[in-house]
N, C-alpha and C positions, 0 to 999 in steps of 0.2 A: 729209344730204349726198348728192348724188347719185354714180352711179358715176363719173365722170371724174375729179371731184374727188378721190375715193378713192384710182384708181387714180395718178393724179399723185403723192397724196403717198407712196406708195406704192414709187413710182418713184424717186424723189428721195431715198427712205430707206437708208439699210444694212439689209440683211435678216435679217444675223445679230445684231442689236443689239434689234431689237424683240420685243419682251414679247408674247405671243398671251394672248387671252381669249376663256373659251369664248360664244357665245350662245346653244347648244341645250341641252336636255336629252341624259341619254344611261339607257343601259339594259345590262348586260352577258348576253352571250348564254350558253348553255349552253358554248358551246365557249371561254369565256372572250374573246373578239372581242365590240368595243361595235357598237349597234344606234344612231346619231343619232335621237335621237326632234324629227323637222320636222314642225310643227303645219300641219295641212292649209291653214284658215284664220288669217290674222295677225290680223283683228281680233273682240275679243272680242262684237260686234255681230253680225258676218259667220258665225261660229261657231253662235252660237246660235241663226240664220235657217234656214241653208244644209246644217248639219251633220245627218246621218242618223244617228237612235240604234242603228243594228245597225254602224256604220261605227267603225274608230278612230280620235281624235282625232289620228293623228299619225300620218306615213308613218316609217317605218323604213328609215335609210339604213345599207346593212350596212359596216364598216370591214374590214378584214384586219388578222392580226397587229402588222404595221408600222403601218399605221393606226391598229390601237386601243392601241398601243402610245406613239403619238404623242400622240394623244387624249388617255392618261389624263396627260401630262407636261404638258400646256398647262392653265397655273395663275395666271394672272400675274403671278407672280412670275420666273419663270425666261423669259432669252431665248433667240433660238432657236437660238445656237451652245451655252448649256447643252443645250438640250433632244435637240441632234445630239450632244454629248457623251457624254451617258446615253445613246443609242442604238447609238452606237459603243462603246461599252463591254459593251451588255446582247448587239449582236448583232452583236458582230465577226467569225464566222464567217462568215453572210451577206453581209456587205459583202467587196469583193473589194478596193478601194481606199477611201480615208478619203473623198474627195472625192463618193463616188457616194453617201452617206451626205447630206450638208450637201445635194447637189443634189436626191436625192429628199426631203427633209422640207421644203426651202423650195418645190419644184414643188406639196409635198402642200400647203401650208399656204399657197401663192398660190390654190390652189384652193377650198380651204374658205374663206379672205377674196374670191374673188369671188362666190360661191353665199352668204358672210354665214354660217356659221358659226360664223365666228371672227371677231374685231375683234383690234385692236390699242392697246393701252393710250396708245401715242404718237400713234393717230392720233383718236382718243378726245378727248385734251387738244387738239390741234390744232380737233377743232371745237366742241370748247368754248369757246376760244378766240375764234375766228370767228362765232359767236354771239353773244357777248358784246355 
């Protein structure tokens, strides 16, 4: 599905209602903060040509607290006013009001579904759907 499509349905959805899932691997850092592990190469053809054996297979995208804290919450099972629940609870001191909590995890989480990090379980069935 290309990105317009995405982003339309995307648009058209409630934000706090949709389910995240993950697409990348992840890694936990020493300082407990996740590492996204994005594969240099997408295809496994492309990989094997182009890839340098001294190089690693995957760029490390560094998260912050808040980030890897979101990270490890997106399971798909939980949507994303749970997932802002659990974080207003774990870090109510940081939040100054409720609101700035819900806006930064949904700004973080439009983010990671435009770079494809992340998908969404509803929009997942929608192009299955469309497929069909």
């Amino acid at each position: 599905m290309n990105f317009f499509k995405r982003r339309k349905i995307l648009k058209d959805a409630n934000f706090l209602v949709l389910h995240p899932v993950r697409t990348l691997n992840y890694e936990t850092r020493d300082d407990g903060n996740i590492n996204l592990l994005m594969p240099r190469f997408k295809s496994p053809v492309s990989s094997r040509m182009f890839q340098p054996p001294a190089k690693e297979k995957y760029i490390p995208i560094k998260l912050d607290k808040f980030g890897s804290a979101t990270w490890l919450l997106i399971d798909g099972v939980k949507n994303v006013a749970a997932i802002c629940a659990l974080l207003k609870e774990n870090y109510s001191a940081e939040f100054e009001n409720t609101d700035e909590t819900e806006d930064r995890v949904t700004k973080f989480l439009s983010l990671l579904y435009q770079q494809r990090y992340i998908t969404f379980i509803e929009i997942q069935n929608k192009s299955g759907q469309q497929a069909e």
